[in-house]
N, C-alpha and C positions, 0 to 999 in steps of 0.2 A: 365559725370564725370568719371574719370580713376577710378578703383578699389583699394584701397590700401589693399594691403598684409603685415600681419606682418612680423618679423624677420625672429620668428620660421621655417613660410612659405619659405620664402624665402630660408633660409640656407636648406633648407630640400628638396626643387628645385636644386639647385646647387647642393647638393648629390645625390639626382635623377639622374640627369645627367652625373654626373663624377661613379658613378655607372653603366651606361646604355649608354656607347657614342657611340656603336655602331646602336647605332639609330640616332645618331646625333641630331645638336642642336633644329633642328625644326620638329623630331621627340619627342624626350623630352616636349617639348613647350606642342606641339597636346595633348601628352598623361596627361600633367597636369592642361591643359583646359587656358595655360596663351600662352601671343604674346613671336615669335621666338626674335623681338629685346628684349623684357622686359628678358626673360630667357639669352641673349646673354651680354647683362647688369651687370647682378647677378654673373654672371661666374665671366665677366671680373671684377667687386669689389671683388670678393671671392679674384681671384687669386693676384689682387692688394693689398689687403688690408688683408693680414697674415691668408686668413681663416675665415675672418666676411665681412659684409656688410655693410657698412655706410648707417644710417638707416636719412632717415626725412620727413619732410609733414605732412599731418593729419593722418595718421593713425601709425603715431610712435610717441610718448611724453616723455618725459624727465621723467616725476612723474604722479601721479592721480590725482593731483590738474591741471594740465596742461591739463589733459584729459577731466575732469570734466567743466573747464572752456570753452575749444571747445565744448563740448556738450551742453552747454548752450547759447553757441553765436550761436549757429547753432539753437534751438530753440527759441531762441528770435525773429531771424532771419526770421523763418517760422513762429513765431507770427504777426510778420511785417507783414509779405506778404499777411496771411490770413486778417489782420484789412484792406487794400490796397483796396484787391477785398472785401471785407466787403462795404466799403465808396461806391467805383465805383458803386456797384446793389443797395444802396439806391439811393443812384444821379440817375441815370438810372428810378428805380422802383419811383420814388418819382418825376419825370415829366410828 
């Protein structure tokens, strides 16, 4: 699974950059430990979008209710999956 970075992050990358171009873009990238396309991305929303980054996916939410609610579909989720193989090693253990 991809890593999601917040805004903060993000916006603070693209000034990395535009601070330090003489490193160019996938010197920047190296030095901030993220991919040359993900950095080349950010730039081009910066310089698209007035200065910010149109943000979405899982790791940007609207509110903390929204947050809170992925964090709990996500543990549900791994609830699931542990009852799964829970079933499988008794059927298994139990013939």
């Amino acid at each position: 699974m991809a890593k999601q970075h917040d805004q903060q992050f993000k916006e603070e990358a693209v000034k990395y950059y535009l601070d330090h171009k003489d490193l160019g873009l996938r010197g920047c990238a190296e030095n901030l430990g993220i991919g040359y396309s993900t950095l080349s991305k950010w730039v081009r929303d910066y310089s698209t979008n007035n200065g910010t980054i149109p943000t979405r996916g899982s790791g940007n939410y609207a509110s903390d209710v929204e947050k809170e609610n992925a964090r709990l579909r996500r543990e549900l989720r791994d609830a699931k999956d542990a009852l799964d193989v829970l079933k499988k090693a008794i059927s298994i253990l139990g013939k």
